[in-house]
VOKOL-200477 format. One line per 8 residues: their letters; for each residue x, y, z of N, C-alpha, C. Coordinates in nm, 3 decimals. Atoms other than C-alpha are relative to their C-alpha. Layout:
N
A	X/Y/Z/X/Y/Z/X/Y/Z; ...
This chain:
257
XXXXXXXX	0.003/-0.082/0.123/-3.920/7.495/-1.269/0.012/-0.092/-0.121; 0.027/0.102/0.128/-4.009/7.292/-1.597/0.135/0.070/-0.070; -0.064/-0.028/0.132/-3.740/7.302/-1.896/-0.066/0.098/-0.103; 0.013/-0.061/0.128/-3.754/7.516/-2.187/-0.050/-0.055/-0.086; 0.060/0.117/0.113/-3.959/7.371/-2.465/0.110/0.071/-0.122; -0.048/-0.003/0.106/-3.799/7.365/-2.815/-0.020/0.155/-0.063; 0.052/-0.168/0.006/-3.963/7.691/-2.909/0.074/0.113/0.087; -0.137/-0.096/-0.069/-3.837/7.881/-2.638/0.115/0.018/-0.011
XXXXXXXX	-0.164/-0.011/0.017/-3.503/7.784/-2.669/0.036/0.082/-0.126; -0.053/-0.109/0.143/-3.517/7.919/-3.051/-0.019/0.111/0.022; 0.086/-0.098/-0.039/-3.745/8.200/-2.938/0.174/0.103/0.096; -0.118/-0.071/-0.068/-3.414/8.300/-2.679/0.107/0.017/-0.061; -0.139/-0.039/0.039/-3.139/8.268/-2.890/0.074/0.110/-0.036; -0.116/-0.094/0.038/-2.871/8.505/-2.990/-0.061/0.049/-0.207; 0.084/-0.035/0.110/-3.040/8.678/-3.339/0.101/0.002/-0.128; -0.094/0.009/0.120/-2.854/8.605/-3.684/0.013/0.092/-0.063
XXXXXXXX	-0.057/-0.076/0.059/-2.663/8.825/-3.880/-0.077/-0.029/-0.136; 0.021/0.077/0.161/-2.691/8.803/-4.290/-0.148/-0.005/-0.021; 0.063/0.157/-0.090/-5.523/8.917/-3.409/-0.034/-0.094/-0.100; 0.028/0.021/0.099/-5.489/8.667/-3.630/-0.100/-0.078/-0.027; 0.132/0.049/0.037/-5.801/8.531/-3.818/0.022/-0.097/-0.088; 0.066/0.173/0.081/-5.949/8.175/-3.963/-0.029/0.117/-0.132; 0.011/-0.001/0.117/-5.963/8.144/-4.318/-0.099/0.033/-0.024; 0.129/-0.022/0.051/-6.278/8.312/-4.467/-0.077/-0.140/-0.076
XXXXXXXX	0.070/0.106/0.018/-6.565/8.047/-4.510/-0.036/0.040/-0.155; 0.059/-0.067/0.100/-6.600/8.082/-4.868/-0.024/-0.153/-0.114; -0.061/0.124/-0.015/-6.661/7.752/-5.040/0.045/-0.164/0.045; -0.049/0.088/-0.079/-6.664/7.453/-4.875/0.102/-0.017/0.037; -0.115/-0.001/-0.076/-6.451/7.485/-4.601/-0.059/-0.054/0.130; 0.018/0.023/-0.095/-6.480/7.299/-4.325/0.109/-0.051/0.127; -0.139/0.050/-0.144/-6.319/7.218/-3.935/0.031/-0.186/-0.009; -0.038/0.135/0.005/-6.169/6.903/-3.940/0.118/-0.050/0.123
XXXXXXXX	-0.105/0.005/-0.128/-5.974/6.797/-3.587/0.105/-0.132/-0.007; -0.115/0.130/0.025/-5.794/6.494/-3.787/0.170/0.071/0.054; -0.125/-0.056/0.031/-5.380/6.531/-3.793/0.024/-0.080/-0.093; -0.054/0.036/0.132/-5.199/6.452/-4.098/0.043/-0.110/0.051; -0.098/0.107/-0.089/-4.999/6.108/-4.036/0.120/0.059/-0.017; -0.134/-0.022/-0.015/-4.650/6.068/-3.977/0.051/-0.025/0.154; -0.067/-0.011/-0.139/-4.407/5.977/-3.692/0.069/0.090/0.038; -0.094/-0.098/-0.045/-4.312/6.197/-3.465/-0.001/0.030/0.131
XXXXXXXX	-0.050/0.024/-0.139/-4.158/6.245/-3.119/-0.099/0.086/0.077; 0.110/-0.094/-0.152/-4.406/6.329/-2.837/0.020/0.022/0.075; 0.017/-0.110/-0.085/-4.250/6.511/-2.646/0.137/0.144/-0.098; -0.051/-0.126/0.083/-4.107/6.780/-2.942/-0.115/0.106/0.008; 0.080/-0.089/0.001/-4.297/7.114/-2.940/-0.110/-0.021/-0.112; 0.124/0.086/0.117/-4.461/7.007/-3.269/-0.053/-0.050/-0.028; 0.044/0.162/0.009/-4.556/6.688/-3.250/-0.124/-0.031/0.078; 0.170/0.046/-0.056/-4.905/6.763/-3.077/-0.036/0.046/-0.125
XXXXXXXX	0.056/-0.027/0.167/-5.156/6.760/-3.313/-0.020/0.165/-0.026; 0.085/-0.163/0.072/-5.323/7.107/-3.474/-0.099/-0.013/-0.066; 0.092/0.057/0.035/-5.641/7.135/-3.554/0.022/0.052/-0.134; 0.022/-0.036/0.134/-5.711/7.137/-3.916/-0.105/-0.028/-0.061; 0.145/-0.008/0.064/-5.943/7.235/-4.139/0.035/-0.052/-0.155; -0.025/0.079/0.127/-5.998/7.064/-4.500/-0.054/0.085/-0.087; 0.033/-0.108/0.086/-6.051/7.269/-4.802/-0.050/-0.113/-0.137; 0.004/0.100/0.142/-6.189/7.095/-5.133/-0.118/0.030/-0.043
XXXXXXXX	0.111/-0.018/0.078/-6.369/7.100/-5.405/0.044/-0.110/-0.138; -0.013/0.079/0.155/-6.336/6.916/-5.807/0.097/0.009/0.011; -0.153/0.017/0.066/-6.011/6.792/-5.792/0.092/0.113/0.139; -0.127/-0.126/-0.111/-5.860/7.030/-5.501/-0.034/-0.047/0.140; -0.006/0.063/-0.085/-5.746/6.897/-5.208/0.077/0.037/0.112; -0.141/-0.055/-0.066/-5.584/7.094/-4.894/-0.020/0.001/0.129; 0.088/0.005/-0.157/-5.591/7.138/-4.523/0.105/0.128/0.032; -0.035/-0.137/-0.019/-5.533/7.462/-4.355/0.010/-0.001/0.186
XXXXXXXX	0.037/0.004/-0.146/-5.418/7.494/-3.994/0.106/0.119/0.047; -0.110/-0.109/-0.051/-5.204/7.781/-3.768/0.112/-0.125/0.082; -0.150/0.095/-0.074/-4.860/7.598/-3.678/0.040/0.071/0.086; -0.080/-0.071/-0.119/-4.704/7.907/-3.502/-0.094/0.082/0.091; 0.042/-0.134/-0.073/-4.842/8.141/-3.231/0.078/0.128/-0.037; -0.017/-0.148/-0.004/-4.836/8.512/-3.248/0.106/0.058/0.033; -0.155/-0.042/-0.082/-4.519/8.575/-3.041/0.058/-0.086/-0.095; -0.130/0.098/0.110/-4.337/8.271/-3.290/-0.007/0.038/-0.077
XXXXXXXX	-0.014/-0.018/0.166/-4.429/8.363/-3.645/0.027/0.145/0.029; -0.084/-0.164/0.016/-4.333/8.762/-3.518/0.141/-0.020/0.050; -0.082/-0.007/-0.003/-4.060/8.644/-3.422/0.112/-0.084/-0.138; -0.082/0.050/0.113/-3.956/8.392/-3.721/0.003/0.090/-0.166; -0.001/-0.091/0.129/-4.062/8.684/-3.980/0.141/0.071/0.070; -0.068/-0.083/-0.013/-3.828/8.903/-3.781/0.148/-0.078/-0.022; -0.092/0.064/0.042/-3.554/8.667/-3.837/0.011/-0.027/-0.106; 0.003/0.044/0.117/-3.573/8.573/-4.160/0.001/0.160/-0.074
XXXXXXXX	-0.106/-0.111/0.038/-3.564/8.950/-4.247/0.162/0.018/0.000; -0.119/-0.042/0.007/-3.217/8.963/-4.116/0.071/-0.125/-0.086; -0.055/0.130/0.046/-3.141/8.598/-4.257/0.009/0.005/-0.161; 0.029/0.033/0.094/-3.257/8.561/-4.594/0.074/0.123/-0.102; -0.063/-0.121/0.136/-3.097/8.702/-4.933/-0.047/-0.003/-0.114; 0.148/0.005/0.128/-3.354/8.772/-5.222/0.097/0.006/-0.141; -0.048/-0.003/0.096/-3.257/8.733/-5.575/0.025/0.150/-0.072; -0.004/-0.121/0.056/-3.156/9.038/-5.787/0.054/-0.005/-0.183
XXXXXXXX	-0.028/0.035/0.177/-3.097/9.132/-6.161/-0.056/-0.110/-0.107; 0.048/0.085/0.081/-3.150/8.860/-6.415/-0.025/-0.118/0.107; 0.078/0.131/-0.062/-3.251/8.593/-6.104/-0.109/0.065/0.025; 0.099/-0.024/-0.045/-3.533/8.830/-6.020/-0.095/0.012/-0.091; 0.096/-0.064/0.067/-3.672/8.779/-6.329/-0.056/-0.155/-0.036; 0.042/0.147/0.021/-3.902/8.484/-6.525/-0.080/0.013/-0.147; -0.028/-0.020/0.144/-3.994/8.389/-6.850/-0.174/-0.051/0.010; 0.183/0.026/0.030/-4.397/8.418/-6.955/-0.037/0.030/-0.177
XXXXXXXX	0.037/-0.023/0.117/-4.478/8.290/-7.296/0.161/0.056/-0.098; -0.169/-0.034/0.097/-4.074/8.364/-7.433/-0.017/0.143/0.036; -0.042/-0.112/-0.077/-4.070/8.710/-7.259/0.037/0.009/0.104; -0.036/-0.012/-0.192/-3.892/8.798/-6.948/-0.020/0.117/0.075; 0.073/-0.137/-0.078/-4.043/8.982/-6.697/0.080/0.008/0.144; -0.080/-0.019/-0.116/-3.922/9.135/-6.383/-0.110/-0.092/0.109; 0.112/0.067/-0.099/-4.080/8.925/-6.063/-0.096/0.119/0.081; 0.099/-0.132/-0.134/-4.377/9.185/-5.849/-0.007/-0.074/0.143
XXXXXXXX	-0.051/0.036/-0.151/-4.207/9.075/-5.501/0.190/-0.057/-0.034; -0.181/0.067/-0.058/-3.853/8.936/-5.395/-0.025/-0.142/0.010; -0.016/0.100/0.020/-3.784/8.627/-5.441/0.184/-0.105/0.069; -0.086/0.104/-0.021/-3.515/8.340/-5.295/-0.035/-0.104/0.006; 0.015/0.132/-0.002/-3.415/7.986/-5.309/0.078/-0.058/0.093; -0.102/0.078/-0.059/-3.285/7.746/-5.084/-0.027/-0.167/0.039; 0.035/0.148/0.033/-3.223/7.395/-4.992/0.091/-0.046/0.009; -0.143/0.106/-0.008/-2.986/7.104/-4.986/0.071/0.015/-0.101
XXXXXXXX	-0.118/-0.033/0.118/-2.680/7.109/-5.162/-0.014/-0.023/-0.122; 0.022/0.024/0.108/-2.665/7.134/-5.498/-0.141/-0.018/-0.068; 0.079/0.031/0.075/-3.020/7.116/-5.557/-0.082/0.121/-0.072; 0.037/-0.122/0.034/-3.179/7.346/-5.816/-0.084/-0.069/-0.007; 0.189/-0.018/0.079/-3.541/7.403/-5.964/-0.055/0.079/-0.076; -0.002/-0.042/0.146/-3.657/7.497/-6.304/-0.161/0.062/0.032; 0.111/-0.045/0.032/-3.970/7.717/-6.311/-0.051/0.144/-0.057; 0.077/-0.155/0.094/-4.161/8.005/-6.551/0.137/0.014/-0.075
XXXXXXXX	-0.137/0.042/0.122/-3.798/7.905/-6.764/0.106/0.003/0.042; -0.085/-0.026/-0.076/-3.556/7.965/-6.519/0.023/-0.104/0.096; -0.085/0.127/-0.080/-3.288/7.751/-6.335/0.000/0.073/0.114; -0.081/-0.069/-0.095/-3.241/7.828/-5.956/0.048/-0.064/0.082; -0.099/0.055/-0.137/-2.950/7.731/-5.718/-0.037/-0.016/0.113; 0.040/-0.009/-0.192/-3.069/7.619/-5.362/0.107/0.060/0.026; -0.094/-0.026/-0.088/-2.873/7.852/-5.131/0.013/-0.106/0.160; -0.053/0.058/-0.136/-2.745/7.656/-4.794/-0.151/0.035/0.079
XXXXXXXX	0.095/-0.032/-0.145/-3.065/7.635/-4.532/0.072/0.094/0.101; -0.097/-0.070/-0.093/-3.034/7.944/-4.289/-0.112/-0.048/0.109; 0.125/0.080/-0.087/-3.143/7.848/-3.925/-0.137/0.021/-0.013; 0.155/-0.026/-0.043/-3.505/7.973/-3.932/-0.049/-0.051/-0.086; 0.056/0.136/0.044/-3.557/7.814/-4.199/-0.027/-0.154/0.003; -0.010/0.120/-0.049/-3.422/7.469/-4.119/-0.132/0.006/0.123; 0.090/0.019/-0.108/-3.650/7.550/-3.792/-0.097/-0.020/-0.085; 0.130/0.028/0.055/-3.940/7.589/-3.976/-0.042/-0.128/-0.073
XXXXXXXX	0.028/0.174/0.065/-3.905/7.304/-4.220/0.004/-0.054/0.089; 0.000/0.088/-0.111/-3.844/7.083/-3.920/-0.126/-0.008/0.066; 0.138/-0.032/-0.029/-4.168/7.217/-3.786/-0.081/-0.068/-0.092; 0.079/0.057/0.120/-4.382/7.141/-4.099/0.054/-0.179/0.004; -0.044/0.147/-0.035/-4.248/6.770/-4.067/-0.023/-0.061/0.064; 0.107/0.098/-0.122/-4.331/6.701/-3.743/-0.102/0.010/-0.001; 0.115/0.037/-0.038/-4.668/6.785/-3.758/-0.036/-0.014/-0.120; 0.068/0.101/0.115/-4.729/6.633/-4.123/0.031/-0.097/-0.044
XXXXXXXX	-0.045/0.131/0.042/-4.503/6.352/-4.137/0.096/-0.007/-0.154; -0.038/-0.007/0.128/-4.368/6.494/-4.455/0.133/0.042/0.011; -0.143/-0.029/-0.003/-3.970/6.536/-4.533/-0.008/0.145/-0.108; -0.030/-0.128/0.045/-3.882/6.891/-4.753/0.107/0.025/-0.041; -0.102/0.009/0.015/-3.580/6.928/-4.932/0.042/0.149/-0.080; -0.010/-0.152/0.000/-3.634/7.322/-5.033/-0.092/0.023/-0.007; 0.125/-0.125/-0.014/-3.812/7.631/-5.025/0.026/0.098/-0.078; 0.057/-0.109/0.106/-3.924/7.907/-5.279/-0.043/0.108/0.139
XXXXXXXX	-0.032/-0.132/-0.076/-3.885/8.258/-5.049/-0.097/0.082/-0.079; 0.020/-0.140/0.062/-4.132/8.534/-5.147/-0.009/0.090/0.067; 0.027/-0.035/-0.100/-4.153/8.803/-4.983/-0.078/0.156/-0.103; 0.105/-0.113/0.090/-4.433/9.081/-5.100/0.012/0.156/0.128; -0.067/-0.134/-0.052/-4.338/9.467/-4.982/-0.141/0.050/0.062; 0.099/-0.033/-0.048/-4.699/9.549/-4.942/-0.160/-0.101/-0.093; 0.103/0.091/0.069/-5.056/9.461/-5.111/0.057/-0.048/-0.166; 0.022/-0.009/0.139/-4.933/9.576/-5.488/0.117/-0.103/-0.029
XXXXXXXX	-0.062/0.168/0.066/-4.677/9.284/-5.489/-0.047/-0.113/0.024; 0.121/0.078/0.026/-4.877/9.018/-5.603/0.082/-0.123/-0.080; -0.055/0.093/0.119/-4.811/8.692/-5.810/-0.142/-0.082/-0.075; 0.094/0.066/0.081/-5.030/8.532/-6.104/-0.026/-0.118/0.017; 0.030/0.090/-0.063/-5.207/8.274/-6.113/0.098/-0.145/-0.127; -0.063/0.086/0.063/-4.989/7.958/-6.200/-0.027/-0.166/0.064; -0.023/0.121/-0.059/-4.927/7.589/-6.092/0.100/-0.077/0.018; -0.171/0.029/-0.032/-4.652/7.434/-5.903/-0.017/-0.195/-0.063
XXXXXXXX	-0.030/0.056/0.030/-4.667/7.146/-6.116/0.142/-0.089/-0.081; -0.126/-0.004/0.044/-4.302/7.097/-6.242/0.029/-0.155/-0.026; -0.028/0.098/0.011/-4.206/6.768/-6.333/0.139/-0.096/0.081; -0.142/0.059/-0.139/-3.859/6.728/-6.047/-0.107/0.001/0.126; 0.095/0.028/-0.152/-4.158/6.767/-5.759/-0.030/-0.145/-0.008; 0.069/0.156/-0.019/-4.243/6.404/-5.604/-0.149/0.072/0.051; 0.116/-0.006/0.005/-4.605/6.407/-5.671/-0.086/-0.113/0.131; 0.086/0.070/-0.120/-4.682/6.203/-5.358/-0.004/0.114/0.104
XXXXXXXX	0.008/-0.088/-0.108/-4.587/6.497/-5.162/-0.110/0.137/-0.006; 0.057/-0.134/0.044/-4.778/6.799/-5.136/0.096/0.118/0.088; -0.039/-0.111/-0.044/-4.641/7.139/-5.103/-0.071/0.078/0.075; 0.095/-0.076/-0.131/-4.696/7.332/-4.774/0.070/0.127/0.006; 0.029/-0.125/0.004/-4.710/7.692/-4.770/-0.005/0.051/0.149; 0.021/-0.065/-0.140/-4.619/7.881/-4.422/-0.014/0.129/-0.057; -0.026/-0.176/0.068/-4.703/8.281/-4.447/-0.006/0.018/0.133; -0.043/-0.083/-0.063/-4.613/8.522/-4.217/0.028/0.139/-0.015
XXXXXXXX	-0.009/-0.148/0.010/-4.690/8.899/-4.150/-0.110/0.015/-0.072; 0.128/-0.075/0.019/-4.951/9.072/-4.330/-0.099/-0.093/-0.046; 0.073/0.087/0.065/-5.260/8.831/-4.389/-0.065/0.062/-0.196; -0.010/-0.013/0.100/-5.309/8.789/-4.752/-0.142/-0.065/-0.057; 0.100/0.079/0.061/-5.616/8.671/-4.982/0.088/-0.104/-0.106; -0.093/0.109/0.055/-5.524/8.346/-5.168/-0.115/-0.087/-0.093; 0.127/0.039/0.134/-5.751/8.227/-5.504/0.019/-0.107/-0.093; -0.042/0.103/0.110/-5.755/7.890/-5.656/-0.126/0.005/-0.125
XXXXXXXX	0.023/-0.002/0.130/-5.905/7.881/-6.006/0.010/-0.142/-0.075; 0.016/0.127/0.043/-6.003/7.545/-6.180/0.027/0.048/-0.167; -0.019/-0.010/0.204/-5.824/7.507/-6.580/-0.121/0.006/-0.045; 0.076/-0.029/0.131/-6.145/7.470/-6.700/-0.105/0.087/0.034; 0.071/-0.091/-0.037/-6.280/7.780/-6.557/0.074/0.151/-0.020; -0.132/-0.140/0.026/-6.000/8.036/-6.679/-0.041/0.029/-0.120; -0.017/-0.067/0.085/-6.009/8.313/-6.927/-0.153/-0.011/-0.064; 0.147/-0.031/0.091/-6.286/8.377/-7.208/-0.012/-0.139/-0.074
XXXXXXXX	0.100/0.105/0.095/-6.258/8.068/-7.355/0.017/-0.131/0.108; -0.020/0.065/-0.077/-6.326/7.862/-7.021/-0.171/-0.057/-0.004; 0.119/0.077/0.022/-6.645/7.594/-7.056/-0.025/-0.078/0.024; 0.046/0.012/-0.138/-6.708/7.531/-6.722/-0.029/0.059/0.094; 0.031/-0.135/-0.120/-6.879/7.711/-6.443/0.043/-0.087/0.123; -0.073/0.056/-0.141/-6.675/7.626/-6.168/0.060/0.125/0.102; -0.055/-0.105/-0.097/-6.625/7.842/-5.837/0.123/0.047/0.014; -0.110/-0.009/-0.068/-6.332/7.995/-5.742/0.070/-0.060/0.148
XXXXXXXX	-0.048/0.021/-0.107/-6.175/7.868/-5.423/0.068/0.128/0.111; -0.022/-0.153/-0.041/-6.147/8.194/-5.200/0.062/-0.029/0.149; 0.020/-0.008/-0.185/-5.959/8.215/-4.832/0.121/0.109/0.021; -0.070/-0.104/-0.002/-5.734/8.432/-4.675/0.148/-0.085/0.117; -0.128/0.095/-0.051/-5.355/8.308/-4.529/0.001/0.099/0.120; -0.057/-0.120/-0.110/-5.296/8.469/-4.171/0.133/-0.031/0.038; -0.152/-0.041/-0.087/-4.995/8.509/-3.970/0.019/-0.115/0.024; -0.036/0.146/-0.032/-4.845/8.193/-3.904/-0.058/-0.117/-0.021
XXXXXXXX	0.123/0.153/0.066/-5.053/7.937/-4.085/0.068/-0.072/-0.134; -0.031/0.179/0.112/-4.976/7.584/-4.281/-0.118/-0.024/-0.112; 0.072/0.041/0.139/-5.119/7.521/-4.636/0.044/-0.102/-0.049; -0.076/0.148/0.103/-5.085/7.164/-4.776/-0.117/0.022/-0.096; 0.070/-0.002/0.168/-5.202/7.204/-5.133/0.066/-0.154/-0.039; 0.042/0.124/0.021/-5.236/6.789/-5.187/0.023/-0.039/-0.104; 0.050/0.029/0.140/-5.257/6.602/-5.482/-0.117/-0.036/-0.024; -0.067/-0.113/0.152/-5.394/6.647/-5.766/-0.023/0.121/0.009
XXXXXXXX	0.005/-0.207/-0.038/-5.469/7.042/-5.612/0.063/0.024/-0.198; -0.072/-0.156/0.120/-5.180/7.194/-5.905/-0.009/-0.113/-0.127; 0.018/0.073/0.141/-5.296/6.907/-6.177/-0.118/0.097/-0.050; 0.136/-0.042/0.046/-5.652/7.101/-6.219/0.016/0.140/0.059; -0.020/-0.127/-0.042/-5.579/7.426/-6.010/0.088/0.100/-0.023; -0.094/-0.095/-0.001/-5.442/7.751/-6.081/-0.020/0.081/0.155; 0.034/-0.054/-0.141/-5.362/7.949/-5.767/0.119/0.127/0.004; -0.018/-0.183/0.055/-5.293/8.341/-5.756/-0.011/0.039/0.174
XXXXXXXX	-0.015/-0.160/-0.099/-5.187/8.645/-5.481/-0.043/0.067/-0.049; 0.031/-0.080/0.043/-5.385/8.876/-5.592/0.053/0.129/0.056; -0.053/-0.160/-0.083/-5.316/9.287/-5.556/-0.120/0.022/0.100; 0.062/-0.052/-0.093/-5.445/9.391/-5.263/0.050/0.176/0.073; -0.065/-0.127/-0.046/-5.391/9.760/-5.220/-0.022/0.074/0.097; 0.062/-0.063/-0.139/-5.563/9.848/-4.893/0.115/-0.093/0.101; -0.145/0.042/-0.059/-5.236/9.633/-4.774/0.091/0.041/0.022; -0.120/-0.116/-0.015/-4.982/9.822/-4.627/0.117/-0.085/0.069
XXXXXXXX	-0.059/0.070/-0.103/-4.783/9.575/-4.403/0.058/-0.105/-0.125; -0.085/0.077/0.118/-4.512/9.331/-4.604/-0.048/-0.169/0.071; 0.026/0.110/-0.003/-4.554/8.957/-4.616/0.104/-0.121/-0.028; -0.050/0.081/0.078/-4.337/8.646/-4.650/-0.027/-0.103/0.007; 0.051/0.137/-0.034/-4.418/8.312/-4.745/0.061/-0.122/-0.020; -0.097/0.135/-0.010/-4.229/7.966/-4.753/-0.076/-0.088/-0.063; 0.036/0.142/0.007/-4.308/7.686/-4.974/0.081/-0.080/-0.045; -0.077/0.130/-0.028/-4.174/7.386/-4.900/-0.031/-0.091/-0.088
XXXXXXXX	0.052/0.087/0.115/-4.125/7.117/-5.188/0.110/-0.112/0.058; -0.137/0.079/0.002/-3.930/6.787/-5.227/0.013/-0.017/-0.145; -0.055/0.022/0.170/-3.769/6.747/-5.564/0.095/-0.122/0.018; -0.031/0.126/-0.027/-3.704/6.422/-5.673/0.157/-0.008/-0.112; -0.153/-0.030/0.050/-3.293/6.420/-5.804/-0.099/-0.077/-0.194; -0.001/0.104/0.140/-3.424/6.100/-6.125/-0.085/0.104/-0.061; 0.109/-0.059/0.117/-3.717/6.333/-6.243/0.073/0.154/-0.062; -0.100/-0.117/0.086/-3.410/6.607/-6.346/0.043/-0.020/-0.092
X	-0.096/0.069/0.077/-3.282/6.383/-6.598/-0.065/0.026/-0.115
C-alpha cells in the first residue's frame, strides 16, 4: 500500500473552525508545456510540472495553468469558507478619486507578521496565515519557484460582485515577482485592458485581453503585465454560484519607507 501523498494528507484532515474548462481562446493564447523555474523537491505533490499556457500581447505577459484538481480546489474553497474573516465597516471600503466607496465583494488580508499594504488609499493589516492558505501559497511556490509573503482575499457572492478595472502596481510589490492569482468556485470572465486603450480619450486601438478563470487555476500576471495593463471582474449576472480568489504578492519591507 503506497503512502499518502501531501494532498491527501491535507485533503483528510480534521476541518478548521474560524467540469472545469480551459481559458477561452480569445487573443493570442497559446499551449505552452514549459514549467516556470525554481527549485523544488521531487518527490512533493507539487513539484511535477503543469502544463502551461502563455498569454501575451504589447507589454502583457502571463501564463495560465490548473494547479488543483476538482476534488482539491472543492475542497480548499470549502475550507477557506470556514477559515477566512472578511473585512467589515470602514476596512470594507476604498478610496476612488478622494471618495470612499463601499467594496462590490468581501474582502481580506493576510500574511506575515506585521506586514501591511496600501491600496485605492487604504492601509491593511496582514492577518496571521490560516492553514489553507499557507497550503496554497506553499503550492504556488513549488511549482513556480516563487516565495509570497501575502494575499489579498476576495470573495464575490455571485456574478453582480464584480471589481473595476485597476492595476496592482503599488510601489512595496518587488517588481521581479509577479503576482499569481488562484480562483476557486464559480468560473469567472477576467479582462485586461491596455492604458492606452481606456476611456474616450484612449489613442490606440488595442485589443482587449479576454479569458475566463476556472475552478482551481494559477494566473502569473508577469512583468511589466500591471505597468501597461488594467485588469477588471466584470458583472456577470447569469452567475449564480460565489467565487473566491487569492492573490499572492511579495512586498518588499525598504520600498515602505
Amino acid at each position: 500500500m503506497r503512502p499518502a501523498t501531501a494532498m491527501e494528507r491535507f485533503l483528510n484532515r480534521p476541518s478548521c473552525n474560524n467540469n472545469t474548462r480551459c481559458p477561452q481562446k480569445r487573443i493570442k493564447l497559446q499551449s505552452d508545456e514549459r514549467t516556470k523555474p525554481g527549485e523544488v523537491d521531487e518527490e512533493d505533490e507539487f513539484s511535477h510540472p503543469v502544463p502551461w499556457q502563455k498569454i501575451e500581447s504589447e507589454g502583457l505577459d502571463c501564463d495560465y495553468a490548473l494547479l488543483l484538481s476538482k476534488d482539491e480546489a472543492d475542497h480548499m474553497f470549502k475550507q477557506l469558507e470556514e477559515e477566512v474573516v472578511y473585512s467589515k465597516g470602514e476596512d470594507a471600503t476604498v478610496q476612488v478619486f478622494g471618495k470612499v466607496h463601499s467594496i462590490p465583494r468581501k474582502q481580506a488580508t493576510y500574511g506575515d507578521a506585521g506586514l501591511t499594504y496600501t491600496y485605492s488609499g487604504v492601509t491593511r493589516l496582514a492577518c496571521p496565515w490560516t492553514p489553507t492558505l499557507e497550503y496554497i501559497r506553499d503550492a504556488v511556490t513549488k511549482t513556480t519557484g516563487q516565495t509570497f509573503n501575502f494575499v489579498l482575499v476576495n470573495r464575490y457572492k455571485d456574478g453582480q460582485d464584480h471589481m473595476g478595472e485597476h492595476r496592482d502596481d503599488e510601489k512595496e510589490l518587488d517588481p521581479l515577482c509577479p503576482i499569481a492569482s488562484v480562483s476557486l468556485g464559480a468560473a469567472r470572465d477576467f479582462v485586461f485592458r491596455h492604458r492606452d486603450a481606456r476611456g474616450k480619450r484612449s489613442h490606440r486601438r488595442i485589443e482587449p485581453v479576454k479569458l475566463e478563470l476556472a475552478h482551481g487555476s494559477l494566473l502569473l500576471m508577469n512583468s511589466p503585465t500591471n505597468t501597461f495593463w488594467y485588469h477588471s471582474l466584470p458583472v456577470r449576472k447569469k452567475v449564480s454560484l460565489p467565487r473566491i480568489n487569492l492573490t499572492f504578492r511579495r512586498i518588499l519591507l525598504d520600498r515602505k519607507k
